[in-house]
N, C-alpha and C positions, 0 to 999 in steps of 0.2 A: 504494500500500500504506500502511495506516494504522501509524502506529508507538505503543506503549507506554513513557512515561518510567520509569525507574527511579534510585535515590540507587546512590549507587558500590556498596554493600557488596551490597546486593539485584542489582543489575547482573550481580555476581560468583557471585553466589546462584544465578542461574538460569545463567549459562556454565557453573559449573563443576557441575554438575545437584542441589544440595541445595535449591533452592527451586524447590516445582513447582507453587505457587499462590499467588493473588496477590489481594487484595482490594480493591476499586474500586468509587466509587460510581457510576461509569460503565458504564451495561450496555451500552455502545453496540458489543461487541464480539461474535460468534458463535462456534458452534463451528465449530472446522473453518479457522477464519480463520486467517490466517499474516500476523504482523505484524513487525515490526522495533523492536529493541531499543534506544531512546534511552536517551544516558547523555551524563556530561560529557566532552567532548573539543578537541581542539585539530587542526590542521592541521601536518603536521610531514614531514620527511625521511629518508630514511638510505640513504647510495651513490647516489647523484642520483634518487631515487624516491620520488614525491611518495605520501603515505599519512598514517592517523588515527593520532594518540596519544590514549590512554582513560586519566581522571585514575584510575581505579578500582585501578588493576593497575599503570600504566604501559607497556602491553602496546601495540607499533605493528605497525599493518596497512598492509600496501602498497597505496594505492586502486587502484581502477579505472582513475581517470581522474586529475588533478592539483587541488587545490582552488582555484580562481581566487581567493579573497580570500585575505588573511593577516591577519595575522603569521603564517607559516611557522617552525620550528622546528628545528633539528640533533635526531632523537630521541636522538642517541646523546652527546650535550653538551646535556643540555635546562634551560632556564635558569631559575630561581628565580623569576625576574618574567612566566614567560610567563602567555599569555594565555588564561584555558580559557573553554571556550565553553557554551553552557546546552545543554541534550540538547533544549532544544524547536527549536534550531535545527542539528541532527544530521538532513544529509540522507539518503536512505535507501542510497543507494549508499555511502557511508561508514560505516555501519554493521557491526557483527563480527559480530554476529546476527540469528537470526530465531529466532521463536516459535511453534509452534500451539498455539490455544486447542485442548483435548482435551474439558474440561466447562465448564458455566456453572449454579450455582446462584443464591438469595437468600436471605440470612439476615441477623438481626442482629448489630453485630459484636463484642456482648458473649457471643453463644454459642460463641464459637471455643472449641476444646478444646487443651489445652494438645500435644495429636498435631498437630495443625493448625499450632499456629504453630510446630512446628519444621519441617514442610514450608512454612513461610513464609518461611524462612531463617532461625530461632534457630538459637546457638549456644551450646553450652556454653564458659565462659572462668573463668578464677584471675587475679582482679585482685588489687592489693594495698590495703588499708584503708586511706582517708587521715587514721586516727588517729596520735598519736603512737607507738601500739604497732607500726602496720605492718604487724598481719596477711594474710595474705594468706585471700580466702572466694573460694570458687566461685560464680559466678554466669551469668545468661545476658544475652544482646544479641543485636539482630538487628544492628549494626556494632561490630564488634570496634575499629577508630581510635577511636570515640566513648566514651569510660567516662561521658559523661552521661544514655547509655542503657540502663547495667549495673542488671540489679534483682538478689532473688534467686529470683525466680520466673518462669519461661517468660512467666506471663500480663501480669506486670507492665512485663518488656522489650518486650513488643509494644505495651502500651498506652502506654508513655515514647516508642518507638520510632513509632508511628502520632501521637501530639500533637505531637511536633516536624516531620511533613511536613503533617498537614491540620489541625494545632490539638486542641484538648483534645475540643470540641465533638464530634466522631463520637465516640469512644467514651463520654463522659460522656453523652448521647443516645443513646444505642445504636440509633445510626443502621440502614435496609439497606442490605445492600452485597451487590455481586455478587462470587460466590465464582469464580475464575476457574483450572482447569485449565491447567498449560503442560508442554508439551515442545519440546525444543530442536530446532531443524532441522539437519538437515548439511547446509553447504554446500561 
C-alpha cells in the first residue's frame, strides 16, 4: 500500500475530518485507492506494549507488532530529547490511518477558491499583533503552532503555508496540480 506524507497540523486535518482535499503534484494516485497516512512519529511504550507516538497530537497507538529499532520511549514520561522520526520512514503497519482517494482533478494552483482551501485545512485563529500595541486580529492558517503562516486572508495562509513545504516556486508558477478527494477509513 502506497502511503501519502503529510506536516502534523494537515495530519490532524484529515483525522479529525476538516480537511478532505489535498493538492499534489503527484498524480500518481487513483480513485478509489486506499492509502496510509504518513506523519512524524517515534516508536514508544505504555504498560509493556510496544506502539507509535505521533509528534502531531501526541496521541499513542498500540502497534500491531513491536518496533524492532529504537530508541523506544515511556509514552507516558516522554522525554524532551526524544527522537522523532520522518513520516517517509512511517511503516504502514504503524500507521493511525488510512485514506480513500474519493476524486482526482487538475488544475492550476492559483485557481483554488478560497471554499477550497478551507476544505484544505484553513483555519480561522485570533492571534495577537506583535506591535507594541498588542492587538489582537483574526486571521487564518493552515497550522495553528506556526504564526509564520498566519495571513489575513484564506488565500494568502495557503500560499505562506504551501512555500514553506514545496518552496515559493508552485504557486508563484502556478504550477498543475492534482486536486485530490479524501475520506477517512474506519478501521
Amino acid at each position: 500500500m502506497k502511503g501519502m506524507l503529510y506536516k502534523g497540523a494537515m495530519a490532524l486535518g484529515v483525522i479529525r475530518g476538516y480537511k478532505t482535499k489535498t493538492r499534489r503534484t503527484n498524480g500518481g494516485y487513483k480513485v478509489g485507492e486506499v492509502v496510509y497516512l504518513k506523519e512524524t512519529w517515534c516508536s514508544a511504550y505504555r504498560n509493556g506494549c510496544w506502539g507509535t507516538k505521533f509528534r502531531a497530537d501526541g496521541e499513542f497507538v498500540q502497534g500491531k507488532r513491536g518496533h524492532a529499532k529504537g530508541p523506544h520511549y515511556n509514552a507516558d514520561d516522554f522525554p524532551d530529547y526524544a527522537k522523532w522520526r520522518s513520516p517517509l520512514h512511517l511503516p504502514e503497519w504503524a500507521a493511525r490511518a488510512k485514506i480513500r482517494i474519493v476524486s482526482k482533478e487538475q488544475e492550476l494552483i492559483q485557481d483554488i477558491t478560497d471554499k477550497e482551501i478551507f476544505v484544505e485545512g484553513c483555519q480561522t485563529v485570533v492571534f495577537k499583533d506583535h506591535q507594541p500595541s498588542g492587538n489582537k486580529f483574526m486571521g487564518y492558517t493552515m497550522d495553528p503552532s506556526d504564526e509564520s503562516v498566519v495571513a489575513h486572508t484564506p488565500r494568502e495562509a495557503f500560499r505562506k503555508y504551501l512555500a514553506l513545504i514545496n518552496g515559493p516556486e508552485l504557486w508563484d508558477n502556478n504550477c498543475h496540480v492534482f486536486v485530490y478527494g479524501l475520506e477517512l477509513v474506519k478501521q
